[in-house]
N, C-alpha and C positions, 0 to 999 in steps of 0.2 A: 764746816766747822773750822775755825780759822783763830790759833790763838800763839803767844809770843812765846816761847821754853828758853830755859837757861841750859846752855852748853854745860853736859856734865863730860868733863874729859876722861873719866874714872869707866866711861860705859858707851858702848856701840851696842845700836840692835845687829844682829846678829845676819839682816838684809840686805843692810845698809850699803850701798855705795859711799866711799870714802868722805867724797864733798858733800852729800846730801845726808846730814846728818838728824834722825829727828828724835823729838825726844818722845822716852819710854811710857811716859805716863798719857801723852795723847795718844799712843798707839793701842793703849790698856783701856783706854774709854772708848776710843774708835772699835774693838773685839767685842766688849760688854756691846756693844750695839748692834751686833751681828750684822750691820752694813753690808754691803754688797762696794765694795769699794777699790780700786785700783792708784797707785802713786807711782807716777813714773817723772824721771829725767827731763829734763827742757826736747833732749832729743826724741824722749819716748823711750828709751830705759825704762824698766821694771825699776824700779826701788824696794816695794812694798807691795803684797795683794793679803787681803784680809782671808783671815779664813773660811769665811761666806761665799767670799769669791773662789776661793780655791776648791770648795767640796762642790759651787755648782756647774764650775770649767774643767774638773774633773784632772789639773796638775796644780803639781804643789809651789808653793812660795818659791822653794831653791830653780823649779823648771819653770819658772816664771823670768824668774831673777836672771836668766842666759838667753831671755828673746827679748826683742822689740815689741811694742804695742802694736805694730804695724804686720807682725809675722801673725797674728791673730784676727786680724779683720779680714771680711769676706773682701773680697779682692772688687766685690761691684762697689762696695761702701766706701774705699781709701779714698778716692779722690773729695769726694763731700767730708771726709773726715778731718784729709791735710788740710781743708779749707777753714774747715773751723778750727783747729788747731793754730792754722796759720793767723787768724783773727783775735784768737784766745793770745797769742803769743807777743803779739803788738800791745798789748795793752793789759801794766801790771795789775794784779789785785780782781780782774774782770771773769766772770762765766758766759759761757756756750753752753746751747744745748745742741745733744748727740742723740742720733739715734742709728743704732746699727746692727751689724751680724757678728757674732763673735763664737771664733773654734771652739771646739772642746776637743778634749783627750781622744774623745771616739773618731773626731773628723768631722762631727756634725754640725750647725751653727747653731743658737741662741742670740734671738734678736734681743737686744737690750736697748735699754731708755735712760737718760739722765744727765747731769751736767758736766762740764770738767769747769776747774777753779785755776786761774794761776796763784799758788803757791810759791813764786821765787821772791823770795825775802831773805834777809840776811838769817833767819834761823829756820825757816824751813823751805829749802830749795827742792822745789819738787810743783807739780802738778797734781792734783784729785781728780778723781773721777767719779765721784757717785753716781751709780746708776740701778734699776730693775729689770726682772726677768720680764718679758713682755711678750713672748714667744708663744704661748697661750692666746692670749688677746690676740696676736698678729693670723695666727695660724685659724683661728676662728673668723678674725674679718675675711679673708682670703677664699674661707669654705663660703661665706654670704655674700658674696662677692662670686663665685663660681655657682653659685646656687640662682644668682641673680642674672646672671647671664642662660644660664639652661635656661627659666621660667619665659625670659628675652627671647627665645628661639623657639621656644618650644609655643608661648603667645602668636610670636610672628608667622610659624609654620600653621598655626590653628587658625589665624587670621586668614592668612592665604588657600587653607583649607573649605573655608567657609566660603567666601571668595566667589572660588572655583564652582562649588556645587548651586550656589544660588544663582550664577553666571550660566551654568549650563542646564538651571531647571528653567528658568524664563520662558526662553523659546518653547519650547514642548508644551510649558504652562498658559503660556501664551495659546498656542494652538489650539491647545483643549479647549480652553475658556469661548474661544472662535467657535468651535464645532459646536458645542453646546449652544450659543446665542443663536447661530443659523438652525438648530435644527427647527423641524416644522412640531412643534408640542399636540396643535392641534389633531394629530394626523394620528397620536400615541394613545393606547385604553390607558385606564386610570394606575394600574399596576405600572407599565413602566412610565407614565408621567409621575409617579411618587420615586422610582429609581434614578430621574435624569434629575428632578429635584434633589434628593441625597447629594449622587454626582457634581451639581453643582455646588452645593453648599459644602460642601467636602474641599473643590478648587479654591474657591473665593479665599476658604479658611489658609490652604498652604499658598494660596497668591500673597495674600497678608503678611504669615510668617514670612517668604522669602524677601517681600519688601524691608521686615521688621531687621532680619537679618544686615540686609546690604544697609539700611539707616545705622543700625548700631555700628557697624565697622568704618561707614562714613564718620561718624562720630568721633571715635576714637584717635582716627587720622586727619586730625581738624586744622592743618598745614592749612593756609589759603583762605581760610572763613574770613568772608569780607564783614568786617564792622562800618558801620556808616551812622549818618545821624537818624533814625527811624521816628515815626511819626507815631505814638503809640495808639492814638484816636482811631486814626485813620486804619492801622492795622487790626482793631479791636472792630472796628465797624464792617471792615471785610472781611470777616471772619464772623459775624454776625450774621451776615447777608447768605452765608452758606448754607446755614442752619435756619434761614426764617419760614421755610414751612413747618417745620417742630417748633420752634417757639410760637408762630401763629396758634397751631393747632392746643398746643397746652398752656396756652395761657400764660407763659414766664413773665414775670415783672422784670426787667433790666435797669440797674443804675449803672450810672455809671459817673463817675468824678475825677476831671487829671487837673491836679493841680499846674501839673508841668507837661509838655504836649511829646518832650523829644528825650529820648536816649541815645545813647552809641553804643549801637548791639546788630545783630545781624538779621537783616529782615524776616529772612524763611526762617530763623530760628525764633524769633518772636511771634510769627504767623503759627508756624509747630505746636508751641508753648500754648498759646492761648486757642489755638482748636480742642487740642487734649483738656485743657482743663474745663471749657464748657461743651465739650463732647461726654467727660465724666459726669458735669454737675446732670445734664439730661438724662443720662444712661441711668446713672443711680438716684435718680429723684426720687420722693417720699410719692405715692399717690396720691394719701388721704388730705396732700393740701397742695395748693399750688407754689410752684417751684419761682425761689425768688434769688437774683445771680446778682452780687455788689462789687463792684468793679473799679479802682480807685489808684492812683499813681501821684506820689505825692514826692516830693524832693526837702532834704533837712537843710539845716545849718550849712553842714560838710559838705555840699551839693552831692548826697549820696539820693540816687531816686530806688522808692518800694514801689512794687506792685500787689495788692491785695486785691485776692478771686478769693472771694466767699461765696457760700450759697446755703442753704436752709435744705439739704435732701439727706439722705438715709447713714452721711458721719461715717465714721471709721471706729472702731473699737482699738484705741492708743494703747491701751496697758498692752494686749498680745501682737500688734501690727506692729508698734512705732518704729524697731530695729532692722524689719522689712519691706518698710513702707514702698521707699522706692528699688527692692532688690530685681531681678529678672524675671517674668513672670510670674509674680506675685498678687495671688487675686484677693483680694476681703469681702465678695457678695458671691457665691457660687453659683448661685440662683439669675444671674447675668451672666453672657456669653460675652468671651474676651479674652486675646492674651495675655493681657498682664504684662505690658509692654510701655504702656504710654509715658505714667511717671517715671519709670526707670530711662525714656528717653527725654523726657521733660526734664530733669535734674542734669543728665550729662549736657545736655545743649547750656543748660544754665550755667553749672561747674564750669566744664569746658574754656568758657570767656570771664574767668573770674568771679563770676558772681555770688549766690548761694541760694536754698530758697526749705523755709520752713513749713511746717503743719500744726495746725491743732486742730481739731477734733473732737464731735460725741456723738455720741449713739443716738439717729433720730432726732438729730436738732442741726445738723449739717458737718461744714467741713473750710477751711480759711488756706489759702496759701498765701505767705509771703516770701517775694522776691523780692532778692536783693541785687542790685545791679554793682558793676566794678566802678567802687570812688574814683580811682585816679583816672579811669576811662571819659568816667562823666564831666571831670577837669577838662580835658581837651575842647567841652562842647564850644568854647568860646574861640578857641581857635579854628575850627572847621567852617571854611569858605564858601562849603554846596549847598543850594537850595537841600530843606528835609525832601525825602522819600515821601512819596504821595500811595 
């Protein structure tokens, strides 16, 4: 607030430095405003501190008035302070902003927030400072900000934790897996041929999990993921090929339509994506009708390319899944064996490289995903010089 007063010679505020005179009735509106507000000297002289400022620095206007602005700043802040001061100082009529640490009576700091004005005019020679307590807000980002670093460490130790034990069950898993495929089955009565079965189906399940383990933490630290131009036909057809004794034997009808042949995505991670999603649409097919998979890659305007896997099998109940859909072993059919693993790595491979990928859903009439791939990625397609991936 910046305004002209007439020199009353009759009257000195009682603050006042000699030369910097100001008048009483701006100092009477600056109070009604309970400001938080500071007037010092060209050199940083106190002149004036409101009484806002004085109940929450904890001294008074008169022990204001015998320091410098500079005996009150945390001692890390002065140098960014002379800076802007020294900026503010060049240039009449102009503000900075400040943000700093500022004593109180006890010794303790308050970070504060706000501007300073230069004020040298021939009727009010002085500087302002309006600013807020911020010390609150500061003190809170600091605790989120320490809280964010444990969660950091405490992630990273649980990462390397994970790590370690999937690293050193392999082997032994490994071994088991071995002893069981050599033994002679034939040689066993029925009793322990129904226990080495158990046995087996017991390993298979934690071979699974520990593979699922070490995928997910590969994910996570996805440094390195080579992006190249991929062939999406070609990927969708060997991964077809995987699976063609189940689609022989049940009869799947397959479409399939790409409008556009090629993205810039990462091969195993497209081969991933599209195993799991026609690995579920079989798993959870309807029986009472044949299982039909629609499979389509189309490219827009924005040369943004979708991929849409539909299928016609047993749907998802949205209203209680949809916030779950893709969480950590999260299953929607209990009545199928599975971890509950696939979509929750199908979306991170997706995420991961920018992309995104939606659901809808119903009960008994199937299931839709769409993928969305990264636009500014697919921009480059015209720049990339390598024969596609086969």
């Amino acid at each position: 607030m910046r305004q002209n007063f007439r020199y009353d010679t009759g009257y000195k505020t009682k603050h006042m430095i000699a030369y910097a005179e100001m008048n009483e009735n701006f100092l009477s509106i600056i109070e009604k405003c309970n400001d938080l507000i500071f007037f010092t000297k060209k050199n940083g002289d106190f002149i004036h501190v409101t009484t806002a400022a004085e109940q929450l620095f904890g001294f008074s206007n008169d022990e204001f008035l015998q320091t410098n602005i500079t005996d009150h700043i945390h001692p890390e802040d002065l140098s960014n302070v002379r800076e802007r001061f020294h900026l503010l100082l060049s240039s009449p009529g102009s503000t900075v902003n400040l943000k700093l640490r500022n004593r109180t009576s006890h010794g303790e700091y308050l970070w504060i927030e706000g501007t300073a004005t230069n004020m040298l005019d021939d009727s009010m020679q002085a500087l302002m400072i309006r600013f807020n307590d911020i010390t609150e807000r500061i003190n809170s980002e600091n605790e989120q900000t320490l809280l964010i670093q444990e969660f950091t460490k405490r992630n990273q130790d649980l990462n390397q934790f994970v790590y370690i034990i999937s690293h050193n069950l392999r082997t032994p898993l490994a071994n088991l897996i071995g002893l069981i495929n050599i033994l002679e089955i034939d040689l066993l009565d029925d009793y322990n041929k129904g226990i080495v079965d158990l046995f087996k189906c017991s390993t298979d399940r934690l071979s699974e999990t520990v593979f699922d383990l070490t995928h997910i933490l590969t994910l996570k630290d996805n440094q390195g993921v080579k992006v190249t131009k991929v062939n999406v036909q070609k990927i969708f057809e060997k991964v077809c090929h995987s699976f063609n004794e189940q689609i022989k034997q049940l009869g799947v009808i397959l479409t399939s339509n790409f409008d556009c042949n090629h993205i810039l995505f990462n091969k195993s991670y497209l081969e991933s994506i599209l195993m799991n999603l026609l690995s579920n649409a079989i798993k959870y097919r309807l029986h009472s009708r044949q299982l039909e998979i629609k499979v389509s890659l189309t490219r827009d305007e924005q040369n943004t390319c979708t991929l849409t896997f539909s299928d016609n099998g047993m749907g998802i109940d949205m209203k209680s899944n949809k916030d779950k859909l893709f969480g950590l072993h999260q299953r929607f059919h209990n009545h199928i064996t599975g971890n509950g693993v696939g979509l929750f790595i199908t979306k991170s491979q997706i995420t991961s490289l920018g992309g995104s990928i939606d659901v809808t859903s119903k009960v008994n009439h199937g299931t839709t995903f769409i993928i969305t791939f990264r636009g500014e990625a697919l921009n480059l397609l015209n720049q990339i010089r390598q024969p596609a991936q086969q």
